[in-house]
N, C-alpha and C positions, 0 to 999 in steps of 0.2 A: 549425506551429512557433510561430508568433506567441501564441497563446494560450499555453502554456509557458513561453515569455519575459513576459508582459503576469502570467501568476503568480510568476514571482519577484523581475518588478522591484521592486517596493517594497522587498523584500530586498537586493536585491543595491547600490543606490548606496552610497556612500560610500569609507569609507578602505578599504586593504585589509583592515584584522581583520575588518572586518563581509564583504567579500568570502569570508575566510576562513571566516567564522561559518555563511554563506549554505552554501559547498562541504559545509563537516562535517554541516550540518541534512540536506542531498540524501545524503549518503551512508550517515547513519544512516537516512531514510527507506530507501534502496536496501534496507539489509542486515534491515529490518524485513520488507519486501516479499519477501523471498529468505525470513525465516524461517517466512511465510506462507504462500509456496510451498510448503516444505519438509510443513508441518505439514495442508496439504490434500492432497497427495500420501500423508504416511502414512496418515492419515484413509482415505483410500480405498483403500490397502493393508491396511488394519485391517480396515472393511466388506468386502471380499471373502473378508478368513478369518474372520471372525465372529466378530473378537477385538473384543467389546462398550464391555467396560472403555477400551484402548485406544484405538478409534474417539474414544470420550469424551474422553480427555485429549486428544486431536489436534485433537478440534474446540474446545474450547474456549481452548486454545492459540492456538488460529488466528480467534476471537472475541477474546481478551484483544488480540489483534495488531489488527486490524481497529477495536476500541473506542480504542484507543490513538492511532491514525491519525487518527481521526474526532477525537479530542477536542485534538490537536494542531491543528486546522485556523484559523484565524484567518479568520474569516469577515467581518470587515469590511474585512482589506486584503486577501484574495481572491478577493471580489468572487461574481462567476457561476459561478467555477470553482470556488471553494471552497466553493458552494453544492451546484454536482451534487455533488463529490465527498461533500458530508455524508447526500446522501441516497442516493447510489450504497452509500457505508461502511453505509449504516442496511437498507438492502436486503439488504446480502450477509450480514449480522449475523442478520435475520432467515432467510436462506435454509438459513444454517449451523443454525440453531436446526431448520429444518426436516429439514435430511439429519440429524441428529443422532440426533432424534425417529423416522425414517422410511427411515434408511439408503439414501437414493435417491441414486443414482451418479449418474443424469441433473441432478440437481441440482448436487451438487458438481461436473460435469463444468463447468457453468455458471458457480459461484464462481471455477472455478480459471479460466478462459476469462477471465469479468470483472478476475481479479485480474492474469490477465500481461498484457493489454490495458494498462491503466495502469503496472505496474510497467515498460515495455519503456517507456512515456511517460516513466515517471522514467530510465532511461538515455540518453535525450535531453539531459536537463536540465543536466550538466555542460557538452556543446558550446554551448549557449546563455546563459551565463554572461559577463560583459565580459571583455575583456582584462584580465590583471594578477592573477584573481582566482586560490585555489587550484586548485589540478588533484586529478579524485577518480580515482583509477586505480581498473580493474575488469580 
């Protein structure tokens, strides 16, 4: 939990707007993470009917999500964490490229394991937030 907290503090002191700022950042990360899910789930609803085209757009969808994450990351006010995360993001980018490539379910089983692993992290991140600040309901 501490680590969680130790990544958004630098975020989060101040007046409440930047509290507020802090909430809306965590909730848009949420709903990115959710459309990432979304889009490695069809991906491999697509690879099972060998719908080609489809697969395609699903993974790349879910690389455009994942690049986006990665280039959001502020690597100097978060530190170690915002370090794995860059290289964890740069891994799954590459693995995506691979199920793509190669249609491997055992792969994407992987992504999507790595990917709710941290996203279930970010559902954390609201209760760790100071007092006062917004509230992100889910």
């Amino acid at each position: 939990m501490r680590v969680h907290f130790k990544a958004i503090e630098s975020y989060s002191s101040g007046s409440t707007a930047t509290q507020a700022a802090v909430a809306n950042r965590v909730e848009l990360i949420q709903m990115l993470f959710d459309g990432l899910i979304d889009s490695l789930s069809s991906a491999r609803g697509h690879i099972e009917r060998q719908s080609i085209e489809d697969k395609s757009k699903a993974l790349t969808r879910a690389s455009r999500i994942v690049v986006g994450l990665q280039a959001a990351l502020d690597l100097d006010k978060g530190g170690e964490l915002a370090a794995n995360l860059n290289e964890l993001y740069s891994y799954i980018v590459r693995r995506l490229l691979h199920v793509n490539v190669h249609n491997d379910l055992e792969a994407l089983k992987e992504v999507h394991s790595l990917v709710t692993e941290v996203r279930e992290a970010w559902r954390q991140v609201p209760s760790l937030l100071p007092a006062g600040s917004a509230s992100v309901q889910h």
